[in-house]
mmCIF file of the N, C-alpha and C atoms, coordinates in Angstrom:
data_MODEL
# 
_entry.id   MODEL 
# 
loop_
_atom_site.group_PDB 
_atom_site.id 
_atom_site.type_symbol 
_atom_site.label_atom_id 
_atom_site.label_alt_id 
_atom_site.label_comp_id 
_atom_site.label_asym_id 
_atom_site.label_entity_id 
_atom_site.label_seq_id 
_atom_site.pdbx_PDB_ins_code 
_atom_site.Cartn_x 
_atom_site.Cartn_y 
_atom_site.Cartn_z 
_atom_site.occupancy 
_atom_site.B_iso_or_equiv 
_atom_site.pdbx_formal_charge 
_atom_site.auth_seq_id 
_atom_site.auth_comp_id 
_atom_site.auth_asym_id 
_atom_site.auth_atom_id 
_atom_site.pdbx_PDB_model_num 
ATOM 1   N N  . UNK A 1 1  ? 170.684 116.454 53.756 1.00 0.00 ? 1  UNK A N  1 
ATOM 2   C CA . UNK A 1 1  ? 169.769 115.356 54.011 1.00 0.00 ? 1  UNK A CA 1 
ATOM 3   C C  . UNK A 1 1  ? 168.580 115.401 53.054 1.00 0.00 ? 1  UNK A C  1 
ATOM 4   N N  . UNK A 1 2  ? 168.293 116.841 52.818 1.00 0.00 ? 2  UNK A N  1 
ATOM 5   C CA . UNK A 1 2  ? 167.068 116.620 51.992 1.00 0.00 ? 2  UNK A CA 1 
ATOM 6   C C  . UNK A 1 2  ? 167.104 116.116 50.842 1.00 0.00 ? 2  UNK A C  1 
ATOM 7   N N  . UNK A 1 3  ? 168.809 116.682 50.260 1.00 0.00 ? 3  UNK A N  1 
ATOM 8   C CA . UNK A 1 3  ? 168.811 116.410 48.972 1.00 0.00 ? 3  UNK A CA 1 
ATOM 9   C C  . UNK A 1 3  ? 169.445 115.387 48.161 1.00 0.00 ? 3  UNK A C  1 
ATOM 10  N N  . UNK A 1 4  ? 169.814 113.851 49.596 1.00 0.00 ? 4  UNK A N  1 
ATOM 11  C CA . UNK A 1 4  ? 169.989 112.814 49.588 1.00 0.00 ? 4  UNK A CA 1 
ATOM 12  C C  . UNK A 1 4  ? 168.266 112.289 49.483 1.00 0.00 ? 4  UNK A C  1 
ATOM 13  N N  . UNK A 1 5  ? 167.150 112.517 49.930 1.00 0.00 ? 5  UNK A N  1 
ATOM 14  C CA . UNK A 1 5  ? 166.079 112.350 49.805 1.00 0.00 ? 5  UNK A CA 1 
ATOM 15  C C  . UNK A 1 5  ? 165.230 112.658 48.587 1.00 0.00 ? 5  UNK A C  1 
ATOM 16  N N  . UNK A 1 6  ? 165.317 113.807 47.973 1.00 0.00 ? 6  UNK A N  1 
ATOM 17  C CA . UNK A 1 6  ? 165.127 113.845 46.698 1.00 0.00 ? 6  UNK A CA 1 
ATOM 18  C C  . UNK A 1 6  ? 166.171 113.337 45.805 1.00 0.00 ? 6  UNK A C  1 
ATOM 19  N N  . UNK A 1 7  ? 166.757 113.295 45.891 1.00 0.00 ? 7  UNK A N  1 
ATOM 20  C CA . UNK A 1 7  ? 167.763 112.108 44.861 1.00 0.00 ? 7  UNK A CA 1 
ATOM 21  C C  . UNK A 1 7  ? 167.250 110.560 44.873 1.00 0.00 ? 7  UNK A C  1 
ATOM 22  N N  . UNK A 1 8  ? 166.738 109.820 46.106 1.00 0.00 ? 8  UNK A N  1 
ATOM 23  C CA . UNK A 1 8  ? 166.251 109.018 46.122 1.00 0.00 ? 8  UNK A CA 1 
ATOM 24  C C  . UNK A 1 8  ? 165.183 108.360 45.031 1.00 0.00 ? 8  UNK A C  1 
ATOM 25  N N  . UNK A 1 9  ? 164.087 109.609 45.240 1.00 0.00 ? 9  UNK A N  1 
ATOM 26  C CA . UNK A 1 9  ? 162.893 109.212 44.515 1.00 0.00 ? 9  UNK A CA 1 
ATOM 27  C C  . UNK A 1 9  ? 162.916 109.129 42.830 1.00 0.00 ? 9  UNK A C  1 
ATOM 28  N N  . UNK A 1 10 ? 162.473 107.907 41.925 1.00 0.00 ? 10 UNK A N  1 
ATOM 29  C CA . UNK A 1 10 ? 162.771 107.515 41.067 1.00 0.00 ? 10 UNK A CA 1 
ATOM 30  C C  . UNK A 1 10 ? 162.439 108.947 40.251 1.00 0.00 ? 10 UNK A C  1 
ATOM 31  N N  . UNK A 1 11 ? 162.418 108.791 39.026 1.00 0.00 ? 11 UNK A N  1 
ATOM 32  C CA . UNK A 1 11 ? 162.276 110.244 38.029 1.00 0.00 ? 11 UNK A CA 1 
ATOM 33  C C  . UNK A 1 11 ? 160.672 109.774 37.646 1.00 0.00 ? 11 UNK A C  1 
ATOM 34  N N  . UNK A 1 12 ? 160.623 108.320 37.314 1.00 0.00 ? 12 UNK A N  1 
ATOM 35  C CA . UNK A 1 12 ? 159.216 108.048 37.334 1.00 0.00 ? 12 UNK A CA 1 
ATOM 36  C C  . UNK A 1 12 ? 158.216 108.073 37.847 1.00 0.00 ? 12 UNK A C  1 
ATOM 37  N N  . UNK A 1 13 ? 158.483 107.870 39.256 1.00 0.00 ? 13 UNK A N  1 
ATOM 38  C CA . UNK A 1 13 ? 157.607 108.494 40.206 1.00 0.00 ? 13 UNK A CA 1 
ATOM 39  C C  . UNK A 1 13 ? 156.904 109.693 40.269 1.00 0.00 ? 13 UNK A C  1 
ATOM 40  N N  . UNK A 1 14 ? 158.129 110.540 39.781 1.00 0.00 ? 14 UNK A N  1 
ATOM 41  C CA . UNK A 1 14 ? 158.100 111.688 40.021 1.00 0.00 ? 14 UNK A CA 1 
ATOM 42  C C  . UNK A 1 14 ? 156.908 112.493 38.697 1.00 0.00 ? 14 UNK A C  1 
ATOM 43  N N  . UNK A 1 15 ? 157.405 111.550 37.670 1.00 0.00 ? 15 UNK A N  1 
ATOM 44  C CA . UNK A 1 15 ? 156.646 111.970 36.283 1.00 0.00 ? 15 UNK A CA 1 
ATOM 45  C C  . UNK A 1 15 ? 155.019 111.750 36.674 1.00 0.00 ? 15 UNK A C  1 
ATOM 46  N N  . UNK A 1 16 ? 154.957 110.149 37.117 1.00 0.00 ? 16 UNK A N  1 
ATOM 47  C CA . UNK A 1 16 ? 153.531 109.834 37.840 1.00 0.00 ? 16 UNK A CA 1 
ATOM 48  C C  . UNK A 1 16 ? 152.601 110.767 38.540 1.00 0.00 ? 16 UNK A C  1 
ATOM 49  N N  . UNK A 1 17 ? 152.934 111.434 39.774 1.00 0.00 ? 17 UNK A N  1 
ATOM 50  C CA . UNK A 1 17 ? 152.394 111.876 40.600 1.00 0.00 ? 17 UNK A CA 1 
ATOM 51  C C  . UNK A 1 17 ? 152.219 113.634 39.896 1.00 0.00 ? 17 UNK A C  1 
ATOM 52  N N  . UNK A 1 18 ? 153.337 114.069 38.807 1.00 0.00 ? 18 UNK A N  1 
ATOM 53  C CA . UNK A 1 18 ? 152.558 115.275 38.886 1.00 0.00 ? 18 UNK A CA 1 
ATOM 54  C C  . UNK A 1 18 ? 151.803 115.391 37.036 1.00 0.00 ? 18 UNK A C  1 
ATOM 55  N N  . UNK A 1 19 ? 151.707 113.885 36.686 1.00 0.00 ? 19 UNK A N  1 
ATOM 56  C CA . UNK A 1 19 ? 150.438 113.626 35.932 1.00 0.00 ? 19 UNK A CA 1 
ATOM 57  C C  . UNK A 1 19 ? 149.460 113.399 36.355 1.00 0.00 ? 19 UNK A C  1 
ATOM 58  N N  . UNK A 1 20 ? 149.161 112.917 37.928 1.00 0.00 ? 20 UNK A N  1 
ATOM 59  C CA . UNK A 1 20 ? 147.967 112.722 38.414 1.00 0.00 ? 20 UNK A CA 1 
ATOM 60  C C  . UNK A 1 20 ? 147.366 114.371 38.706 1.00 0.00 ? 20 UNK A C  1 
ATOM 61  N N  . UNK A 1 21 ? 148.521 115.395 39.014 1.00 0.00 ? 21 UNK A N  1 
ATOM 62  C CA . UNK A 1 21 ? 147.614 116.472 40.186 1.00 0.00 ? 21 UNK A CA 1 
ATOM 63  C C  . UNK A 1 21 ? 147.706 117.350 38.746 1.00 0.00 ? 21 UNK A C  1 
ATOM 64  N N  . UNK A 1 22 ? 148.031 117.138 37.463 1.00 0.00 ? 22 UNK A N  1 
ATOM 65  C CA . UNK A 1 22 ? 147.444 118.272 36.384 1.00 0.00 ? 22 UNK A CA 1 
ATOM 66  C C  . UNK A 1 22 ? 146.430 117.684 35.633 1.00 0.00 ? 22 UNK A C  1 
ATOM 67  N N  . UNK A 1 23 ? 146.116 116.141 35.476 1.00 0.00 ? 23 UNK A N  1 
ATOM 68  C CA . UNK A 1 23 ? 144.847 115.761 34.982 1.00 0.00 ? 23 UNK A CA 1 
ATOM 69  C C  . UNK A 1 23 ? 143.962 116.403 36.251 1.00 0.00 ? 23 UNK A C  1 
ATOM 70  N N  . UNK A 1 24 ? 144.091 115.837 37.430 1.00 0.00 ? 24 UNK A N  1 
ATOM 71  C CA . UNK A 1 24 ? 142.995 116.152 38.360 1.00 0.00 ? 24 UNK A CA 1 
ATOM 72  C C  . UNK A 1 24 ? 142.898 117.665 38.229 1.00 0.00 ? 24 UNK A C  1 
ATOM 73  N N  . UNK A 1 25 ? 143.122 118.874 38.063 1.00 0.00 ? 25 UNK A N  1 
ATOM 74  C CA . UNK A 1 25 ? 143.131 120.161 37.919 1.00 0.00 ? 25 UNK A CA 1 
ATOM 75  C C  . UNK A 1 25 ? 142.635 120.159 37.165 1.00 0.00 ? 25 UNK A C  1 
ATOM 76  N N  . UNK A 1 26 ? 142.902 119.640 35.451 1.00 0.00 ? 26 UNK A N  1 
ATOM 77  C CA . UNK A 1 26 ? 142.045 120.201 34.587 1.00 0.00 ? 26 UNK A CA 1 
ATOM 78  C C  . UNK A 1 26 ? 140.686 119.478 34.399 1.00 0.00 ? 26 UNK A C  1 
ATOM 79  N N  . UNK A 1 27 ? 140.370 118.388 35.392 1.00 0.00 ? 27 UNK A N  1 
ATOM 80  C CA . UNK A 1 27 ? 138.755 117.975 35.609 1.00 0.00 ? 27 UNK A CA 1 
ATOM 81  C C  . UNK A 1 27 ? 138.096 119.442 36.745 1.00 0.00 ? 27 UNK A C  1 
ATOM 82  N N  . UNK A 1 28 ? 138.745 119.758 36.790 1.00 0.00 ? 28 UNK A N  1 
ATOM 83  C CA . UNK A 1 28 ? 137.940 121.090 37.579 1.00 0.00 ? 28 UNK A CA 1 
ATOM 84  C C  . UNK A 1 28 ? 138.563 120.509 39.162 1.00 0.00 ? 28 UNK A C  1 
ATOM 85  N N  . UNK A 1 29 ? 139.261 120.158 39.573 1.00 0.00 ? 29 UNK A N  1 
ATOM 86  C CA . UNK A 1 29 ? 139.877 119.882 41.204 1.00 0.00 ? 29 UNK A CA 1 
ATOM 87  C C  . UNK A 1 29 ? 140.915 120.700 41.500 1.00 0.00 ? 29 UNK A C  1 
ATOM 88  N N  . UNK A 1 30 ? 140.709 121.969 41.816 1.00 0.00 ? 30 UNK A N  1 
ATOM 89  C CA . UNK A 1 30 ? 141.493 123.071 42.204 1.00 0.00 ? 30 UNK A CA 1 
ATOM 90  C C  . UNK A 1 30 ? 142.604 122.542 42.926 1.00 0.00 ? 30 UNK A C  1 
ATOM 91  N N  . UNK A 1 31 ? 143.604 122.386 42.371 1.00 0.00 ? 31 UNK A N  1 
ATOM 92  C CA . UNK A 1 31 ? 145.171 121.740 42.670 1.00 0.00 ? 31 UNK A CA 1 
ATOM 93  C C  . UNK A 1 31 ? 145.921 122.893 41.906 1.00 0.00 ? 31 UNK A C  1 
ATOM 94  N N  . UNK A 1 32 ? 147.159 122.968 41.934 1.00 0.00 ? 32 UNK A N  1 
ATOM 95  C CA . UNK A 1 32 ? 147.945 124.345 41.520 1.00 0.00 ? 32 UNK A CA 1 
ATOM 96  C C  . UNK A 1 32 ? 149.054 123.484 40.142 1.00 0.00 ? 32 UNK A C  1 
ATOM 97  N N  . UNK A 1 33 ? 148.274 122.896 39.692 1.00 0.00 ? 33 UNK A N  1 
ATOM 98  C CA . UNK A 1 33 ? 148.696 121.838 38.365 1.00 0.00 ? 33 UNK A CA 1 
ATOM 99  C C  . UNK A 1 33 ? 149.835 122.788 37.749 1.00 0.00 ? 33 UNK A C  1 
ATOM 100 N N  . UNK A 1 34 ? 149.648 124.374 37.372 1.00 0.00 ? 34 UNK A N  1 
ATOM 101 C CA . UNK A 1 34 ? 150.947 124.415 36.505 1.00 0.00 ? 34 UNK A CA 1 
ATOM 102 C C  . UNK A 1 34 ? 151.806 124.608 37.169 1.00 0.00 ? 34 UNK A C  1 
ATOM 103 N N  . UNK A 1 35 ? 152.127 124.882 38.897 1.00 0.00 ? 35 UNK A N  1 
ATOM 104 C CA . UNK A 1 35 ? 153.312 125.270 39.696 1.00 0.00 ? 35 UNK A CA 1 
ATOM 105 C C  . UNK A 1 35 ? 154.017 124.125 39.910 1.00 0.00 ? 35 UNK A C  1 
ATOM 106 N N  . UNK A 1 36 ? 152.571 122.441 40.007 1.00 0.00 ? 36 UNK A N  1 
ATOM 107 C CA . UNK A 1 36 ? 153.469 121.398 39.931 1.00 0.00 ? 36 UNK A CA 1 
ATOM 108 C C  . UNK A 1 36 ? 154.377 121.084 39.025 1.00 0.00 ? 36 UNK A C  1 
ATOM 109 N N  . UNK A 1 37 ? 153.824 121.170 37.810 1.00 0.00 ? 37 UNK A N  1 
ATOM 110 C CA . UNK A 1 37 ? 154.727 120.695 36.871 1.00 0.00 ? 37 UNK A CA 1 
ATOM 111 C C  . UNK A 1 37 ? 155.845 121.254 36.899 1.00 0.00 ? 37 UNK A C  1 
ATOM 112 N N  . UNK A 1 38 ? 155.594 122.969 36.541 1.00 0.00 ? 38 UNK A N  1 
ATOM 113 C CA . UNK A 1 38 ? 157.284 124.029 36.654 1.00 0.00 ? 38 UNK A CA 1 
ATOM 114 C C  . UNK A 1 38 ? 158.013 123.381 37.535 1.00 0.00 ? 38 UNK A C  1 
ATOM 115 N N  . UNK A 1 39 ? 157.476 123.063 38.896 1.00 0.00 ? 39 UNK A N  1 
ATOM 116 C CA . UNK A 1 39 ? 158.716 122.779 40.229 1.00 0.00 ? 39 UNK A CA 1 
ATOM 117 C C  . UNK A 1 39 ? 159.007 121.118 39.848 1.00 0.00 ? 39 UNK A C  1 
ATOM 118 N N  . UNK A 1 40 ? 158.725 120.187 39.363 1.00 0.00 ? 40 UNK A N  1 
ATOM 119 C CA . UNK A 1 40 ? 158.547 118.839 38.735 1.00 0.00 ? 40 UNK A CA 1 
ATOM 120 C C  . UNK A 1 40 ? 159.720 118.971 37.802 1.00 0.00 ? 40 UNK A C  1 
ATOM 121 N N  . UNK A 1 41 ? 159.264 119.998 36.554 1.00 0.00 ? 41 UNK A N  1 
ATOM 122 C CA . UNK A 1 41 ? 160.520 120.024 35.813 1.00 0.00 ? 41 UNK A CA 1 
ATOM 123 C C  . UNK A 1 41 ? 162.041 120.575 35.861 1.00 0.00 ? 41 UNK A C  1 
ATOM 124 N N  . UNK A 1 42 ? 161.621 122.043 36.719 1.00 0.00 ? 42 UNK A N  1 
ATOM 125 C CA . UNK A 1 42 ? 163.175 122.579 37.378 1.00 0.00 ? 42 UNK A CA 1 
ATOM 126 C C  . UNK A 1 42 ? 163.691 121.620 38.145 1.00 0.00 ? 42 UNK A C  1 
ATOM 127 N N  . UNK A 1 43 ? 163.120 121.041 38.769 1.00 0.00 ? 43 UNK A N  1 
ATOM 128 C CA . UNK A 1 43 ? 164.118 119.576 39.421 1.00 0.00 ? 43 UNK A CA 1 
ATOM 129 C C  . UNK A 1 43 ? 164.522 118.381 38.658 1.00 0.00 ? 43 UNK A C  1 
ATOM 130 N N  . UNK A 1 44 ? 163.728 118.378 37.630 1.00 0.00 ? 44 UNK A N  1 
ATOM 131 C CA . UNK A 1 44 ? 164.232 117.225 36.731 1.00 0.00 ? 44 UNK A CA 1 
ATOM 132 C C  . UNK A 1 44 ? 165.362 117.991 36.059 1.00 0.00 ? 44 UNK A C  1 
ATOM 133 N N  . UNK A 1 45 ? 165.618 119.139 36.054 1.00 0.00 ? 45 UNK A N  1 
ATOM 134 C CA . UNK A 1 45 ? 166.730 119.446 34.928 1.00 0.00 ? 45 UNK A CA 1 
ATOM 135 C C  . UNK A 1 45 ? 166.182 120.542 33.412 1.00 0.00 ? 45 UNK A C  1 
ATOM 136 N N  . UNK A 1 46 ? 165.033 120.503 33.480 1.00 0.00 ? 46 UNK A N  1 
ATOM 137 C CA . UNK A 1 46 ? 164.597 120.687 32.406 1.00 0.00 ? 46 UNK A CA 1 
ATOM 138 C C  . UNK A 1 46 ? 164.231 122.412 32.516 1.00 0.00 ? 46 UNK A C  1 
ATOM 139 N N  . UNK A 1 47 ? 164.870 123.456 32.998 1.00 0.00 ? 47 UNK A N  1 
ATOM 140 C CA . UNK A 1 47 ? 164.508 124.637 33.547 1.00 0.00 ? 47 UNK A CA 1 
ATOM 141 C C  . UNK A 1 47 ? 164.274 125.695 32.289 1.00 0.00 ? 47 UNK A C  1 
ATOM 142 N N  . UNK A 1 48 ? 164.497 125.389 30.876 1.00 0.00 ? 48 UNK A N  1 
ATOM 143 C CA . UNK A 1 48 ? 164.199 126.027 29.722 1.00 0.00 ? 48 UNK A CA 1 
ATOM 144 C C  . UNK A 1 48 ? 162.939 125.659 29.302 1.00 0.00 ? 48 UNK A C  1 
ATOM 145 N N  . UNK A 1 49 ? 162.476 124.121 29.617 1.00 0.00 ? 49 UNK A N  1 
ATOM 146 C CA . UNK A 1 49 ? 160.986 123.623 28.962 1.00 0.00 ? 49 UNK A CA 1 
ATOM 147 C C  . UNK A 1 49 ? 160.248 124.457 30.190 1.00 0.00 ? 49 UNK A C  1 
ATOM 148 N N  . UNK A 1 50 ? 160.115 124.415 31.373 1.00 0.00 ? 50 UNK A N  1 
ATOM 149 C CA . UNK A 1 50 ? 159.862 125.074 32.437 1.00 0.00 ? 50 UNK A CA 1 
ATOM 150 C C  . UNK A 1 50 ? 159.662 126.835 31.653 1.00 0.00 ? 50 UNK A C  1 
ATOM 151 N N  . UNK A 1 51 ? 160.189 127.234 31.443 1.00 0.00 ? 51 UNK A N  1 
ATOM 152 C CA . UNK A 1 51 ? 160.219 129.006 31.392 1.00 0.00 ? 51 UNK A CA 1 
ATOM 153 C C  . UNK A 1 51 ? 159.482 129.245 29.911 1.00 0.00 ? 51 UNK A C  1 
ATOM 154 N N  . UNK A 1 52 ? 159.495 128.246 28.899 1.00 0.00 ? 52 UNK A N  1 
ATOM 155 C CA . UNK A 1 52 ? 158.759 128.035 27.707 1.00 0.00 ? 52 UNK A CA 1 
ATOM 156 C C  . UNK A 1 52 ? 157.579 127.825 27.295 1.00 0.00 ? 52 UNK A C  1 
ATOM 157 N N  . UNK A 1 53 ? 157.248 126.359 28.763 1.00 0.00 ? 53 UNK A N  1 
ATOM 158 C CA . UNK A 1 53 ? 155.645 125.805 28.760 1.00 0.00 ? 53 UNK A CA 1 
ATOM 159 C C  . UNK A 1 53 ? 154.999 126.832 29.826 1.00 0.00 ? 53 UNK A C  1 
ATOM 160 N N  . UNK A 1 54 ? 155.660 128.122 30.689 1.00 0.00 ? 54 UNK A N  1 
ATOM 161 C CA . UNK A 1 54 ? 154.801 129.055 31.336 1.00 0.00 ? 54 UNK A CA 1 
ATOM 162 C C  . UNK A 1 54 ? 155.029 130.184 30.637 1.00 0.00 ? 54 UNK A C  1 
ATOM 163 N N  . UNK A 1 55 ? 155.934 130.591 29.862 1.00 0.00 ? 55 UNK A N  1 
ATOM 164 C CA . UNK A 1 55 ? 155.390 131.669 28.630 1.00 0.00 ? 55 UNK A CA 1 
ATOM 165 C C  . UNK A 1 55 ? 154.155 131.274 28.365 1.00 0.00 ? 55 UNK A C  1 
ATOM 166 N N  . UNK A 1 56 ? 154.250 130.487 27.629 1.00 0.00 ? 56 UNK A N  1 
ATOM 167 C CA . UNK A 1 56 ? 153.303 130.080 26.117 1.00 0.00 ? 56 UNK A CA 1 
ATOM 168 C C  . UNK A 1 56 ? 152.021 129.560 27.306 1.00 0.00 ? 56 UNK A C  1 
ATOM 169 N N  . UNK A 1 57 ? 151.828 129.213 28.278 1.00 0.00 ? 57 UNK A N  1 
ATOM 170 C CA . UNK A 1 57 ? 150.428 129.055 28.717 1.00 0.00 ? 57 UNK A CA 1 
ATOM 171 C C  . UNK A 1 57 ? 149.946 130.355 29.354 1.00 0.00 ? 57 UNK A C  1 
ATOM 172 N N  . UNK A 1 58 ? 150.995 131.490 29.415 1.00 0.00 ? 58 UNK A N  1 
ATOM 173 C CA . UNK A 1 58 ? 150.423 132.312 30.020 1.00 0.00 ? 58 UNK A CA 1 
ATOM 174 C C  . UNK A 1 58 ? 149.716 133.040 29.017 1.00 0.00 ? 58 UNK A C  1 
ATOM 175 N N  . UNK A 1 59 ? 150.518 132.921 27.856 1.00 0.00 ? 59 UNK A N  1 
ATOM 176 C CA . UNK A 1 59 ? 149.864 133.848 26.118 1.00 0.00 ? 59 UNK A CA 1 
ATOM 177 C C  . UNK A 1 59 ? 148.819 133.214 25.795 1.00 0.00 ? 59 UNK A C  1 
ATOM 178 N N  . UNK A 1 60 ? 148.522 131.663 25.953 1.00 0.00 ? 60 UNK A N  1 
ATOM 179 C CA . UNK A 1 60 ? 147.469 131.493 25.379 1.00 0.00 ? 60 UNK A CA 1 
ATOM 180 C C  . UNK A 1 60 ? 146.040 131.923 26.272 1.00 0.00 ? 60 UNK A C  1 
ATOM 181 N N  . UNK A 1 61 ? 146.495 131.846 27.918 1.00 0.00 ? 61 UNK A N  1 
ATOM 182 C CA . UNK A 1 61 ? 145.390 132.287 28.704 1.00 0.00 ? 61 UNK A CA 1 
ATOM 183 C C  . UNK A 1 61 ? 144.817 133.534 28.517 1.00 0.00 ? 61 UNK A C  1 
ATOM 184 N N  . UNK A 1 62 ? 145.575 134.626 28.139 1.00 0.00 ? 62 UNK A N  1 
ATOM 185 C CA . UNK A 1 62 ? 145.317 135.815 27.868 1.00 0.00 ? 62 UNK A CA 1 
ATOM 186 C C  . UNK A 1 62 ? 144.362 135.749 26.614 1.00 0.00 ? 62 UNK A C  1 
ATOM 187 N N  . UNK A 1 63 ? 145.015 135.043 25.461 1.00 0.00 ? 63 UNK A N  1 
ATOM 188 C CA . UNK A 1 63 ? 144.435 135.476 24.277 1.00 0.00 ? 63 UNK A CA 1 
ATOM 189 C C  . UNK A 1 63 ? 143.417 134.844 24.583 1.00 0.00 ? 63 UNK A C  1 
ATOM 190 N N  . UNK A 1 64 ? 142.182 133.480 25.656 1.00 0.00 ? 64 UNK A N  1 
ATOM 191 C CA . UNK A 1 64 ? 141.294 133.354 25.562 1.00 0.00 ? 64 UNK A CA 1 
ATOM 192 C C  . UNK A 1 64 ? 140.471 134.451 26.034 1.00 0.00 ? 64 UNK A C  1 
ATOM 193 N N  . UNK A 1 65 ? 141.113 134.789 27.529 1.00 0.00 ? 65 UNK A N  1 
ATOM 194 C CA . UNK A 1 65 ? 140.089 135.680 28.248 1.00 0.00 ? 65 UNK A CA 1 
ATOM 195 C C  . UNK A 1 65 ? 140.307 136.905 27.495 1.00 0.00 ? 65 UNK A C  1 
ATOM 196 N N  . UNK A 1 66 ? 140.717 137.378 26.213 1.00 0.00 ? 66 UNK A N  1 
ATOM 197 C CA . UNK A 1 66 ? 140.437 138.464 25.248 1.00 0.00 ? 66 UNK A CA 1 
ATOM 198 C C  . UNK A 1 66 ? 139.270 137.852 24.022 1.00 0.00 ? 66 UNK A C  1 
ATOM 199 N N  . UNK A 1 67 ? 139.138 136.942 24.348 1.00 0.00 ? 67 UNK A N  1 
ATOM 200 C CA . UNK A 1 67 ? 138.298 136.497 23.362 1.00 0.00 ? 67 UNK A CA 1 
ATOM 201 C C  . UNK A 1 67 ? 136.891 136.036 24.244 1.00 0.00 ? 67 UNK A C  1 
ATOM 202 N N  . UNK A 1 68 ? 137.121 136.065 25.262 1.00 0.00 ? 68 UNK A N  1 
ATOM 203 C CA . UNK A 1 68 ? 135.729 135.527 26.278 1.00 0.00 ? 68 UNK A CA 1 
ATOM 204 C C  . UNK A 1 68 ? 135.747 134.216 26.397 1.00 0.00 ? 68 UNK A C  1 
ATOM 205 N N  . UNK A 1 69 ? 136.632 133.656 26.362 1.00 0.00 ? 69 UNK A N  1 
ATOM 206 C CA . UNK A 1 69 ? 136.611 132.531 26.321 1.00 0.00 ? 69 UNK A CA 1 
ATOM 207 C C  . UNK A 1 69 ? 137.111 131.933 28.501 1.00 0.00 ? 69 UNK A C  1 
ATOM 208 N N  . UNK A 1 70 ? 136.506 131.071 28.988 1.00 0.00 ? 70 UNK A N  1 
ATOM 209 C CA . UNK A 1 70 ? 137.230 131.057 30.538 1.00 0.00 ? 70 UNK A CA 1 
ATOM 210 C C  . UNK A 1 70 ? 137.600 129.147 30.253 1.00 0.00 ? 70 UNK A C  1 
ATOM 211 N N  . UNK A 1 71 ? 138.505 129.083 31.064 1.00 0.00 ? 71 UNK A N  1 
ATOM 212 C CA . UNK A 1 71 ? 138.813 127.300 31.485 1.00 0.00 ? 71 UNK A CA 1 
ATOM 213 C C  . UNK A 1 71 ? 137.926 126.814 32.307 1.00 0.00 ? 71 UNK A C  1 
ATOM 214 N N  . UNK A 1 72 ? 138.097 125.425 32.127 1.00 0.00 ? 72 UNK A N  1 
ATOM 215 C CA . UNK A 1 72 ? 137.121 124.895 32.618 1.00 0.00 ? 72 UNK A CA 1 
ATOM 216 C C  . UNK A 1 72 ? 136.820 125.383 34.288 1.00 0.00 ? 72 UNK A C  1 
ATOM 217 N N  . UNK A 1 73 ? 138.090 125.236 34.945 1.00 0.00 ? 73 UNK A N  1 
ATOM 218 C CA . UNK A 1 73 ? 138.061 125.459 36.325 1.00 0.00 ? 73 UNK A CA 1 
ATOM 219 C C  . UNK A 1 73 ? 138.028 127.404 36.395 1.00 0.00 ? 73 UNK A C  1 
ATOM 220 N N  . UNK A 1 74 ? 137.531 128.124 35.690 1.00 0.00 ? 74 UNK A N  1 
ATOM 221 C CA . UNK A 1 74 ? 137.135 129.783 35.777 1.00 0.00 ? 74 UNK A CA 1 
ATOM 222 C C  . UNK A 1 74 ? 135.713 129.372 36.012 1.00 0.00 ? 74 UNK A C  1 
ATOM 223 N N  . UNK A 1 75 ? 134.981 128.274 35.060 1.00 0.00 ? 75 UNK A N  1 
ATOM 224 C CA . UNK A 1 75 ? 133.726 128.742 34.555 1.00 0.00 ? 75 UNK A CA 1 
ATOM 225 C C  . UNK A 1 75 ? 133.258 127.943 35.644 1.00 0.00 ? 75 UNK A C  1 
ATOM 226 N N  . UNK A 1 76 ? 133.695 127.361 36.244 1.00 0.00 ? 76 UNK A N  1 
ATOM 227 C CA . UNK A 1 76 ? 133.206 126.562 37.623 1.00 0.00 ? 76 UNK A CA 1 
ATOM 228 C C  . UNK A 1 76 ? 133.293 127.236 38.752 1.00 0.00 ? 76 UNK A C  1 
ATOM 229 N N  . UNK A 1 77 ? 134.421 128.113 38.730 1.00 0.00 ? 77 UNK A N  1 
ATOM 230 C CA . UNK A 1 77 ? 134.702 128.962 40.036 1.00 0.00 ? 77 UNK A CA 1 
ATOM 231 C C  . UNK A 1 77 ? 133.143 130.054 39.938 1.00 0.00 ? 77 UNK A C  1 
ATOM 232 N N  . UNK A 1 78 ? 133.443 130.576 38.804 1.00 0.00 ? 78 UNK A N  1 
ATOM 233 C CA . UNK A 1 78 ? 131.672 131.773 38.326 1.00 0.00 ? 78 UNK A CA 1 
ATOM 234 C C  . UNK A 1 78 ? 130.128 131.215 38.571 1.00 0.00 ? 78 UNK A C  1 
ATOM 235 N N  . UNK A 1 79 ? 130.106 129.791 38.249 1.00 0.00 ? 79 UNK A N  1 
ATOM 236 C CA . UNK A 1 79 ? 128.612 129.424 38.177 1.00 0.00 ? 79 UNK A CA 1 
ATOM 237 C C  . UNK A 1 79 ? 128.952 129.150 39.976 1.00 0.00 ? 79 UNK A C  1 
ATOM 238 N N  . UNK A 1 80 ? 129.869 128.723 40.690 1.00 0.00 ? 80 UNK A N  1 
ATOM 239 C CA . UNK A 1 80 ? 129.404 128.745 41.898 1.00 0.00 ? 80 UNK A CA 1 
ATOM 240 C C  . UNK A 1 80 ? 129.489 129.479 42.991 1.00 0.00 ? 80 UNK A C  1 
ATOM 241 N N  . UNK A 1 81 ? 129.596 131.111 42.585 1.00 0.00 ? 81 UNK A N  1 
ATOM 242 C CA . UNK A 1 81 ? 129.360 131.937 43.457 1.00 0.00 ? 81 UNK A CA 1 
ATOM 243 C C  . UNK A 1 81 ? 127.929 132.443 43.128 1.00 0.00 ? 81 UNK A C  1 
# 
């Protein structure tokens, strides 16, 4: 049943809604933006761009916070404690 229900929902839709919750994340709105997308794309089919675009964002996160560098939503979490 469920997966007569996700079959339902268009692919566009689907593209829509988890462009809304990773723009809204990276304005600083604590949403879990890269788990949407991964679970967005392993269901679309796409489970290699998935394991590629969370390598490579996990290398680049590192190489900032080795450089001192934080994202927008770090440096927001710090100034408000």
């Amino acid at each position: 049943m469920i997966d007569h229900l996700l079959q339902s929902i268009p692919p566009l839709a689907v593209y829509l809604v988890v462009g809304l919750i990773v723009l809204a994340e990276s304005v600083g709105i604590p949403l879990p933006g890269e788990i949407t997308l991964a679970s967005a794309a392993a269901w679309l089919g796409l489970a290699a761009a998935v394991v590629a675009g969370l390598a490579i964002s996990l290398f680049l996160k590192r190489k900032a916070r080795k450089q001192g560098r934080t994202t927008q939503a770090e440096a927001q979490h710090h100034r408000q404690r």
